[in-house]
KEFIGU-304607 format. One record per atom (N, C-alpha, C): x, y negated, z negated. Coordinates in steps of 0.1 Angstrom, whole numbers, padded with zeros to 4 digits, always signed. Each point is the difference from the previous one (the first is absolute). Example, Ala and Ser with C-alpha at 12.3 -4.5 7.8 and 13.67 -1.06 7.14 Angstrom:
# KEFIGU-304607
+0132+0057-0078-0009-0012+0000+0009-0012+0000-0004-0011+0007+0009-0011+0000-0008-0011-0008
END
This chain:
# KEFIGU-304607
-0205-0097+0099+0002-0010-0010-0008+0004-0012+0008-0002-0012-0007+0003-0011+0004-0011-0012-0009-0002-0007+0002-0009-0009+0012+0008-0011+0008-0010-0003+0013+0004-0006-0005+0003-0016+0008+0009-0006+0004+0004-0014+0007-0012-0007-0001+0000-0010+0016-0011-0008-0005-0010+0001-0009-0010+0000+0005-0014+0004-0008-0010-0008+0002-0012-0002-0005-0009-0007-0004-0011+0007-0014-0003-0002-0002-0015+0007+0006-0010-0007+0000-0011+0010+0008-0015-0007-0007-0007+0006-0005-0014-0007-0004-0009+0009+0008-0003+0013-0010-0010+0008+0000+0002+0013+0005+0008+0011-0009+0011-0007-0001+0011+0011+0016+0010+0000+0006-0009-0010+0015+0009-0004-0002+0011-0006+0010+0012+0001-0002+0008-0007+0014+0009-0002+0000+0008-0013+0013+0004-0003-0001+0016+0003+0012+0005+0005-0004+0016+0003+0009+0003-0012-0006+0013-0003+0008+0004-0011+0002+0016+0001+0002+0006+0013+0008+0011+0006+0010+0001-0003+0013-0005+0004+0011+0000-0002+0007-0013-0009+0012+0003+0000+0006-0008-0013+0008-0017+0003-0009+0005+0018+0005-0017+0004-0012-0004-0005-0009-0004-0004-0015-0002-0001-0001-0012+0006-0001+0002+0011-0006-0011+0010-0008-0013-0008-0001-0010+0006-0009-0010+0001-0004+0000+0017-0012-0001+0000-0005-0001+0015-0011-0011+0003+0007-0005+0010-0013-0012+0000-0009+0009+0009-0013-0007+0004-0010-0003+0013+0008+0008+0008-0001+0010+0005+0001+0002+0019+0017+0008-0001+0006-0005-0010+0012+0009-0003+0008+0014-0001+0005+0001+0006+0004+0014-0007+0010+0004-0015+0004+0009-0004+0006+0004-0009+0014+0007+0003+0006-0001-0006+0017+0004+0005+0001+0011+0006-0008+0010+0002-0002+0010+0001-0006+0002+0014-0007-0012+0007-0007-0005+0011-0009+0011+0003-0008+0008-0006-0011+0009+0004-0010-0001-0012-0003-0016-0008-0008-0003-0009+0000-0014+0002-0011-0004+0003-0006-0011+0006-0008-0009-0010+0001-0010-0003-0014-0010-0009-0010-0006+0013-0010+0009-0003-0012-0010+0014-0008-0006-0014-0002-0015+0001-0010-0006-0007-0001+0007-0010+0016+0004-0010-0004+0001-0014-0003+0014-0006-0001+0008+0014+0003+0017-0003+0012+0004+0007+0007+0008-0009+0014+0006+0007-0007+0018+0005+0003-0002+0010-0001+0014+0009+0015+0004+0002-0004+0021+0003+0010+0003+0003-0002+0002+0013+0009-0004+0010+0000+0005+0017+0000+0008+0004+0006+0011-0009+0005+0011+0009-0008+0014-0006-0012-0006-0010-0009+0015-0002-0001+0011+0005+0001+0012+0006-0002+0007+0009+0004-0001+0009+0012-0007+0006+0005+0001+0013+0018+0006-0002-0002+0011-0001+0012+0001+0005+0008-0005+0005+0015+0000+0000+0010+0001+0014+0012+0009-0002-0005+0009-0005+0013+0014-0001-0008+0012-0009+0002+0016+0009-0001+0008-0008+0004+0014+0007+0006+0006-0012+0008+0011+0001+0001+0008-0009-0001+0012+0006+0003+0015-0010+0014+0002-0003+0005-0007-0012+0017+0002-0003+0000+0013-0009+0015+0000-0001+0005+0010-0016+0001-0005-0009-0003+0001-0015-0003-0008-0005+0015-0002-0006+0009+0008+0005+0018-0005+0001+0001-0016+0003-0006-0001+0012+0002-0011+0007-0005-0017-0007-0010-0003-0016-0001-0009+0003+0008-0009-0016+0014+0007-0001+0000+0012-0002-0006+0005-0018-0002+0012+0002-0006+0002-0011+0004+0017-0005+0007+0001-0007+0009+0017-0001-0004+0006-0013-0010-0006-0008-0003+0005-0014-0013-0001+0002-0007+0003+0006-0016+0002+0009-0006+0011+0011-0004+0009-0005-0002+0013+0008+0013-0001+0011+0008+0002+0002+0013+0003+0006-0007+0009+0013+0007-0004+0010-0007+0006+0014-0016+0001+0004-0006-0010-0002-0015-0004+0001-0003-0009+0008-0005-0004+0009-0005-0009+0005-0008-0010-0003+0004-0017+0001-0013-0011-0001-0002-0005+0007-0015-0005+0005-0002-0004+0006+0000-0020-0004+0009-0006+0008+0001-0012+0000-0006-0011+0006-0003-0009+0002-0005-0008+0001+0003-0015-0003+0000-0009+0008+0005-0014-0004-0011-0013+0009+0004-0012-0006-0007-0015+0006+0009-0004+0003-0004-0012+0008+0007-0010+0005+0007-0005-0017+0006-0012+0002+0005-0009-0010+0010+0011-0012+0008-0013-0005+0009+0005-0013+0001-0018-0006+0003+0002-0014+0003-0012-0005+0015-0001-0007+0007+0006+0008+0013-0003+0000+0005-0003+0018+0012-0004-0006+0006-0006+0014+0012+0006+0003+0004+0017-0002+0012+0000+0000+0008-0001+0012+0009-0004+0005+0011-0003+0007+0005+0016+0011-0005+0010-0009+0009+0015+0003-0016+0003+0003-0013-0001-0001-0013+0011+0001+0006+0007+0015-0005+0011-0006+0000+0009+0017-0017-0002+0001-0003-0004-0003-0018+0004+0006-0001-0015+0002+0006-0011+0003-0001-0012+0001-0014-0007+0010-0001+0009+0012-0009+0001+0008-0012+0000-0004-0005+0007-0013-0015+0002-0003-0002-0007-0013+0013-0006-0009+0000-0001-0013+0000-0015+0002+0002-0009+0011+0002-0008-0001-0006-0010+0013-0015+0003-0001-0009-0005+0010-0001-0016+0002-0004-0005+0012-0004-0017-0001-0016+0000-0005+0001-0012-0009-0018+0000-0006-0008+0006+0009+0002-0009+0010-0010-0006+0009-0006+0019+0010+0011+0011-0005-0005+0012+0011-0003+0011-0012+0000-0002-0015-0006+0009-0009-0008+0007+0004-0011-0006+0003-0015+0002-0003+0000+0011+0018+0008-0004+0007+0000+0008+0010+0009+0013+0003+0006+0003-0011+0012+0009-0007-0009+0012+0005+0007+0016+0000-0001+0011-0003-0015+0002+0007-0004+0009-0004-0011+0007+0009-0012+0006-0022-0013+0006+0007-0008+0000-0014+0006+0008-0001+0001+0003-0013+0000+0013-0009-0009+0003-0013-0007+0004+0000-0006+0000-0019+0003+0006-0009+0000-0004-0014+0007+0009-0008-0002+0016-0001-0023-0001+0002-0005+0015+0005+0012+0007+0014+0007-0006+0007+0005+0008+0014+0015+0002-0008+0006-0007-0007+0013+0004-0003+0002+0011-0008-0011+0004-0010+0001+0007-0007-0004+0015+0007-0012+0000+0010+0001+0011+0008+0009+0004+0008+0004-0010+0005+0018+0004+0008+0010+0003-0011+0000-0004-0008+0010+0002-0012-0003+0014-0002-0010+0010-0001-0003+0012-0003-0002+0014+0012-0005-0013+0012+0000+0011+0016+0017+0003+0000+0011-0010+0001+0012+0005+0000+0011+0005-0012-0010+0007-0007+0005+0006-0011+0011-0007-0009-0006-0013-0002+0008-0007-0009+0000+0002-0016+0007-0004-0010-0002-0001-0015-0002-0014-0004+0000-0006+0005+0003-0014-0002-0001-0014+0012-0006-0013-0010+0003-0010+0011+0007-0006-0006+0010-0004+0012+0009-0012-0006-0001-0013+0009-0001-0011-0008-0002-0013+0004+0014-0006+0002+0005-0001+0014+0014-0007-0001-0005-0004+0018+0017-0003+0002+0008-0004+0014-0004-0015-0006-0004-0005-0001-0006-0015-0008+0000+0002-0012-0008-0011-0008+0003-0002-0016-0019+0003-0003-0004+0010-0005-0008+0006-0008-0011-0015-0005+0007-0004-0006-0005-0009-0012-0011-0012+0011+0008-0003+0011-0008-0012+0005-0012+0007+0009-0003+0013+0000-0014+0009+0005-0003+0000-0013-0001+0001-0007-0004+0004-0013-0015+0007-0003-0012-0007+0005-0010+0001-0001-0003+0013+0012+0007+0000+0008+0001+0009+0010+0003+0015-0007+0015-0001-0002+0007+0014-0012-0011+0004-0006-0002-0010-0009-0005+0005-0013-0016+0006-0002-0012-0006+0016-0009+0009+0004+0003+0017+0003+0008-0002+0010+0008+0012+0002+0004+0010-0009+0005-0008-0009+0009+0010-0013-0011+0010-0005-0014-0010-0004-0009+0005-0005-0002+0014+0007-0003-0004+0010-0007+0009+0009+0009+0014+0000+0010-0006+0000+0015+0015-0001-0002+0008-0008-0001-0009-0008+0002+0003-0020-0012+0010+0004-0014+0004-0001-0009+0006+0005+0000+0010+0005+0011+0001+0010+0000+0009+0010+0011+0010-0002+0007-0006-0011+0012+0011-0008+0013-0001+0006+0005-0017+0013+0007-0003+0000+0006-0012-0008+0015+0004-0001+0010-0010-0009-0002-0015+0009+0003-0006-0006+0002-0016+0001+0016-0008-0002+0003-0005+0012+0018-0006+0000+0001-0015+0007+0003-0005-0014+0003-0015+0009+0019-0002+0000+0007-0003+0011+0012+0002+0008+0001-0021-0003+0002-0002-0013+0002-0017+0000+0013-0006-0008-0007-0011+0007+0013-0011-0002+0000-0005-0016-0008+0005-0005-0005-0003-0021+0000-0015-0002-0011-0005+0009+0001-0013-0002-0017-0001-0004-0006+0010-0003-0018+0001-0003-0001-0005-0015-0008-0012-0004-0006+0001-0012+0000+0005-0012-0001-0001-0008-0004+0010-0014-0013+0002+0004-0009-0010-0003-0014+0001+0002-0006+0012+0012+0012-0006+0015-0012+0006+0009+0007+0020+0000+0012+0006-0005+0004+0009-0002-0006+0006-0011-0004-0008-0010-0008+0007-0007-0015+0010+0000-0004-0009+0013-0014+0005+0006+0006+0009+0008+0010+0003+0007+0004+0007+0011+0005+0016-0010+0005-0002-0008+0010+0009-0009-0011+0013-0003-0012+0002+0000-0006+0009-0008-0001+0013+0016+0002-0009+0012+0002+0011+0017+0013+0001+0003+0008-0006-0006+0013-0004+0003+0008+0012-0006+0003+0009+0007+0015+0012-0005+0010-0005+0001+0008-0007+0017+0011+0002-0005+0004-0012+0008+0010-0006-0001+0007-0014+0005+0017+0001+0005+0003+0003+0011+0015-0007-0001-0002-0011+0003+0008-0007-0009+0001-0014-0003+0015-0002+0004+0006-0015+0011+0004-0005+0005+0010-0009-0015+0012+0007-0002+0004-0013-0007+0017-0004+0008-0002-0011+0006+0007-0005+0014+0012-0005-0006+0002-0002-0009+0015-0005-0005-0004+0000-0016+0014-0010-0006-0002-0001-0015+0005-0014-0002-0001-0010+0010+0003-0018-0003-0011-0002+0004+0000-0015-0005-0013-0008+0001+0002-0007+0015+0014-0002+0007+0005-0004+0008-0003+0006+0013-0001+0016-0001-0004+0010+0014-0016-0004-0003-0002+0004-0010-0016-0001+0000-0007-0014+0011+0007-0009-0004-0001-0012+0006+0003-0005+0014+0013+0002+0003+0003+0001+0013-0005+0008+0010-0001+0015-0006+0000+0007+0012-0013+0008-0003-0009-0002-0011-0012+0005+0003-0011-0010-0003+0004-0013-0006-0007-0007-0004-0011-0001-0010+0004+0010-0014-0007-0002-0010+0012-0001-0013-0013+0004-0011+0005+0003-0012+0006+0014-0007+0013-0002-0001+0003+0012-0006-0007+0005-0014+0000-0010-0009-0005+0001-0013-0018+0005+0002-0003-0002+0009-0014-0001+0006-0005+0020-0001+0012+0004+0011+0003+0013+0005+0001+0008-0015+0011-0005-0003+0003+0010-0013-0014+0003-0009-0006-0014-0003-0015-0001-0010-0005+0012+0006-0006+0002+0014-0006+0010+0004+0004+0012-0003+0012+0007+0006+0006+0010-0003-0006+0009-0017+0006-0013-0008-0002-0001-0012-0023+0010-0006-0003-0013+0006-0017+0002+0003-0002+0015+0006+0000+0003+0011+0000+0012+0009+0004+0010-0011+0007+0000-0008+0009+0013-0011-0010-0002-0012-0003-0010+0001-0010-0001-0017-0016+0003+0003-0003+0003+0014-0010+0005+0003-0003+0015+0002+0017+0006+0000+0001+0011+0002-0004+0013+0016+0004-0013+0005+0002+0004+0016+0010+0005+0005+0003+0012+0005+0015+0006+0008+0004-0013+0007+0016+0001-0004+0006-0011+0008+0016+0005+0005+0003-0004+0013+0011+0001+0009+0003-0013-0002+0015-0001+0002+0003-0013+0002+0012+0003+0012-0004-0011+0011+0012-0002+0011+0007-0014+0002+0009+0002-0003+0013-0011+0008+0007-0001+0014-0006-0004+0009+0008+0001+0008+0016-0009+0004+0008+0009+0000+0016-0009-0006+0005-0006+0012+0001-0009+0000+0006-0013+0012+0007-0007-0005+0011+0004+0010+0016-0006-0001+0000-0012-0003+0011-0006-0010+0002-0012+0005-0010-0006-0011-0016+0005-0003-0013-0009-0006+0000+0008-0012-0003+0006-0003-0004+0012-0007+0005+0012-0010+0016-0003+0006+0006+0012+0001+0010+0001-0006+0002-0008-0011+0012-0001-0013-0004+0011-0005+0011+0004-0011-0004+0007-0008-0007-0006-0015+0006-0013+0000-0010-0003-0013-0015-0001+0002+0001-0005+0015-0016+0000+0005-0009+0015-0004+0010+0010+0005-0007+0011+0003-0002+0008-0015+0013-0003-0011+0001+0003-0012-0015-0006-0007+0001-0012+0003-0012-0007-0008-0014+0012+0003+0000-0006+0017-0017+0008+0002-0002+0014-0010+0011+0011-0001-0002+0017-0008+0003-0002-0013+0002-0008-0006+0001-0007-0015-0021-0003-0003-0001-0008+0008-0012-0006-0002-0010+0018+0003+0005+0003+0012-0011+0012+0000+0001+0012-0012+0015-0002-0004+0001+0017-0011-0007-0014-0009+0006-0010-0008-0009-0009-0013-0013-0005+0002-0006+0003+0011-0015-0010-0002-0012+0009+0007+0003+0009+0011-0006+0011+0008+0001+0015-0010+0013+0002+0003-0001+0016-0005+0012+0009+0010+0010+0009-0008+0010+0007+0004-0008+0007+0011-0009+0001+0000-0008+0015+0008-0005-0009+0007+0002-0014+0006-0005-0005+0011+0009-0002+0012-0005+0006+0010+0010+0001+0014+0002-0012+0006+0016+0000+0002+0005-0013+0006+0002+0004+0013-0007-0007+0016+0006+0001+0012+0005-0006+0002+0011-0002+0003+0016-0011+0009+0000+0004+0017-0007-0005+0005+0000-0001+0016+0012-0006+0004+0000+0004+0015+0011-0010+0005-0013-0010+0013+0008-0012-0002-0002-0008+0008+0002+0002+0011-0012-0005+0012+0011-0004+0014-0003-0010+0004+0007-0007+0009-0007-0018+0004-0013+0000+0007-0003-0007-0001-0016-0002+0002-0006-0017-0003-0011-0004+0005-0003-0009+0000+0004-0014+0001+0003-0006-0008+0007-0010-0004+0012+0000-0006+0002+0012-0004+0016+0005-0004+0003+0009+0005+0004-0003+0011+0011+0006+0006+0015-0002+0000+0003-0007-0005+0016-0008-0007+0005+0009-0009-0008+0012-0004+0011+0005-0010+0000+0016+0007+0008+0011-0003+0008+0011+0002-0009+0013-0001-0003+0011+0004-0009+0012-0006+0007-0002-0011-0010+0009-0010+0006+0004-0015+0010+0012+0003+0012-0001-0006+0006+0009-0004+0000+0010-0007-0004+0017+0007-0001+0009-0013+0007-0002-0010+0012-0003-0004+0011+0000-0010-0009-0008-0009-0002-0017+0004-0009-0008-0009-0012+0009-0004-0005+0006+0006-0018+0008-0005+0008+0011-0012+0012+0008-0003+0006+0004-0005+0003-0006-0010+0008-0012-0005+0000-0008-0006-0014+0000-0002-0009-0002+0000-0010-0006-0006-0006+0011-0008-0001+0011+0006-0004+0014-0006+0008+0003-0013+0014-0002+0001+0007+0001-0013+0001-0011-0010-0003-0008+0006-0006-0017-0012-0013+0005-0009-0012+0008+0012-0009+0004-0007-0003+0009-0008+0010+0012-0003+0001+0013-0005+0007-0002-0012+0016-0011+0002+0002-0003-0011-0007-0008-0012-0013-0011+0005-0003-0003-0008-0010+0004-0010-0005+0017+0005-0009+0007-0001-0008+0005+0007-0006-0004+0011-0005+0004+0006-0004+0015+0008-0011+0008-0002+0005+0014+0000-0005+0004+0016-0005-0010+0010-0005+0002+0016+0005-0014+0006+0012+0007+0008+0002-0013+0009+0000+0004+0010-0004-0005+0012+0000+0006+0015+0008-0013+0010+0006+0011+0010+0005-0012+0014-0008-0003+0006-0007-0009+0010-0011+0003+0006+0006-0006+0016-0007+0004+0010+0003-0005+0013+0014+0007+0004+0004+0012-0005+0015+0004+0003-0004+0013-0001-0008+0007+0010-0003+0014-0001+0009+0011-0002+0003+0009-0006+0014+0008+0001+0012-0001-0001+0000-0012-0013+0009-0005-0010+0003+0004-0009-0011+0007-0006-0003+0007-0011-0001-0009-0015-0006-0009+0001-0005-0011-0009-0024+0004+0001+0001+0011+0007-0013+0000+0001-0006+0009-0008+0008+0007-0006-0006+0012-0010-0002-0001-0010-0008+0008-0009-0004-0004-0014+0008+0014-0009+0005-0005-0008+0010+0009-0012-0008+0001-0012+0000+0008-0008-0006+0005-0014+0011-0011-0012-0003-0012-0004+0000-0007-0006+0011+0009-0012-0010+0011-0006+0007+0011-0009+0013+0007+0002-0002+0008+0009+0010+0009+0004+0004+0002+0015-0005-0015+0005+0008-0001+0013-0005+0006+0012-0008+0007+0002-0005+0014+0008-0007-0009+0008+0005+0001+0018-0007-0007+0008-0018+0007-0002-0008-0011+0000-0015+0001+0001-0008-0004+0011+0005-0007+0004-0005-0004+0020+0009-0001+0009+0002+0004+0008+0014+0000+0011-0010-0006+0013+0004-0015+0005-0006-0007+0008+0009-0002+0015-0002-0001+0007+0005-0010+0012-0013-0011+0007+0002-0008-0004-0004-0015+0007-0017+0002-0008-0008+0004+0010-0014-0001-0011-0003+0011+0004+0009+0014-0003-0006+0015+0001+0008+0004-0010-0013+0005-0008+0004+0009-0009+0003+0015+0002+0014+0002+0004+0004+0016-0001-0001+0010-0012+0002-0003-0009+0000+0009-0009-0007-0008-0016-0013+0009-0004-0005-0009-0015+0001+0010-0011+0009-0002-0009+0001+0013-0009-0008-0008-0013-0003-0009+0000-0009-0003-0010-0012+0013-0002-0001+0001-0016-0013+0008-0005-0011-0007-0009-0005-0005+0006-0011-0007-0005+0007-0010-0008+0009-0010+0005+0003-0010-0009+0012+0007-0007+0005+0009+0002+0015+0004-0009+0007+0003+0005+0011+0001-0001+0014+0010+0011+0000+0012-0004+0000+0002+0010-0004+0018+0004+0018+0006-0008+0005-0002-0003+0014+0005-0003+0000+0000-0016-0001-0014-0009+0001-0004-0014-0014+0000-0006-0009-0003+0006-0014-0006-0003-0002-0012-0004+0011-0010-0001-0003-0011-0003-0015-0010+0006-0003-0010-0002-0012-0005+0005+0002-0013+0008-0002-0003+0012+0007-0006+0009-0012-0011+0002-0001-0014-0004-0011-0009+0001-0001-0004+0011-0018+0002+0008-0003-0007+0013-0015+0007-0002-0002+0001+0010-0017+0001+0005+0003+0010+0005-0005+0016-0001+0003+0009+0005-0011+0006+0001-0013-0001+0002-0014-0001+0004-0012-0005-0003
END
């Protein structure tokens, strides 16, 4: 337990969190939408300080992230809690704890242990996901430091539902972000993940003006998601407000959780989406979750010349040269060490 970041006192004993963009009010004894931030008598604590409940040496294909040392390893890590509610979470099990067994979540971990494991298994990087980043916060962002230090990268894997204020303190350890933009109505946002769309975009927006590498993923579900004006809208917004040179992932869905009622994604649909995105400028769109579809490779923007040849989160072939294609020399934007 640690005393929380963000927050404001209020009379009696109330207090306002100001982490994320629901900004809580919390009485006495309460928790916060997020249920691993507590008001005891007038201080908000975070629950899940140091405790773990997930960690793994991934690719850093996998979260996902393809414009970031390409075939590298991060070491990941996640808490209990998320402050969304979506309907589809596959990690629904850890992201979406009862108050009352927080505090008994996960096993210790300290930020000093993560970052040595992050480096015993020859990682480049930590990435904060399987959960939502933002409601550890005070957790990450010890950690980051400590990375930052050690000459590893820093990755938060979020929902872009964090503050201006508290991303601003985070932004100076913060490299790189795929960011989650789950539809383009105000109506999915609502139903089926239970926030603000306009909320999401502001972030997006923030994260780019801080000058942080950014991915953005859609995962496209039938039926919710998966118009094409929907999908038109989202690569409009990313080529006019993000940047042509920012990578769009289009996953496919499968049922899970609470939505189970709708269909896997259709490659054809993730196709469609990839040519929604290309047409509207966009110069990196990937398939994701459809290994050896050939939506996973990265092309020379310029002159077309495959630059990464992937299957699922292995990188077979990197013709990249320090940032250019090895064929034209054009200059291919991402984090390339």
């Amino acid at each position: 337990m640690k005393e929380a970041m963000f927050y404001e006192k209020l009379d009696g004993e109330r207090v306002r969190c100001g982490l994320c963009r629901f900004r809580c009010l919390i009485g006495s004894g309460k928790f916060g939408h997020c249920r691993v931030r507590q008001n005891r008598a007038g201080v908000l604590y975070s629950l899940v300080y140091g405790r773990a409940v997930a960690e793994h040496v991934d690719p850093i294909e996998k979260k996902p992230l393809f414009h970031l040392l390409p075939g590298s390893r991060s070491y990941s890590v996640a808490t209990v809690g998320c402050n969304f509610r979506c309907l589809h979470c596959q990690n629904y099990s850890i992201s979406q704890p009862d108050e009352q067994s927080v505090e008994r979540a996960g096993f210790a971990l300290s930020p000093e242990q993560i970052v040595e494991r992050a480096l015993a298994a020859g990682c480049r990087s930590i990435a904060y996901t399987y959960t939502e980043p933002t409601i550890f916060f005070e957790y990450a962002y010890e950690t980051a430091k400590l990375a930052r230090e050690a000459g590893l990268k820093n990755i938060f894997v979020t929902n872009g539902y964090i503050t201006s204020e508290a991303l601003s303190v985070m932004a100076p350890y913060l490299d790189a972000a795929n960011i989650d933009l789950k539809g383009f109505s105000d109506s999915f946002y609502r139903e089926v993940v239970g926030a603000s769309l306009d909320e999401v975009l502001d972030c997006i927006r923030q994260y780019k003006r801080l000058g942080i590498w950014i991915e953005i993923t859609t995962l496209v579900i039938p039926n919710r998601n998966d118009s094409e004006e929907e999908l038109r809208g989202i690569a409009r917004f990313i080529a006019d407000e993000v940047g042509v040179d920012t990578p769009w992932h289009v996953s496919q869905f499968y049922p899970t959780y609470r939505l189970t009622d709708e269909p896997r994604t259709p490659v054809s649909t993730l196709r469609k989406a990839r040519d929604l995105g290309l047409e509207a400028g966009l110069r990196y769109v990937y398939e994701g979750n459809v290994p050896g579809e050939g939506g996973e490779n990265s092309y020379c923007p310029g002159c077309g010349a495959l630059l990464i040849r992937r299957y699922g989160y292995v990188v077979e072939e990197n013709l990249l040269a320090q940032g250019r294609c090895g064929s034209c020399g054009a200059a291919v934007e991402g984090v390339w060490s």
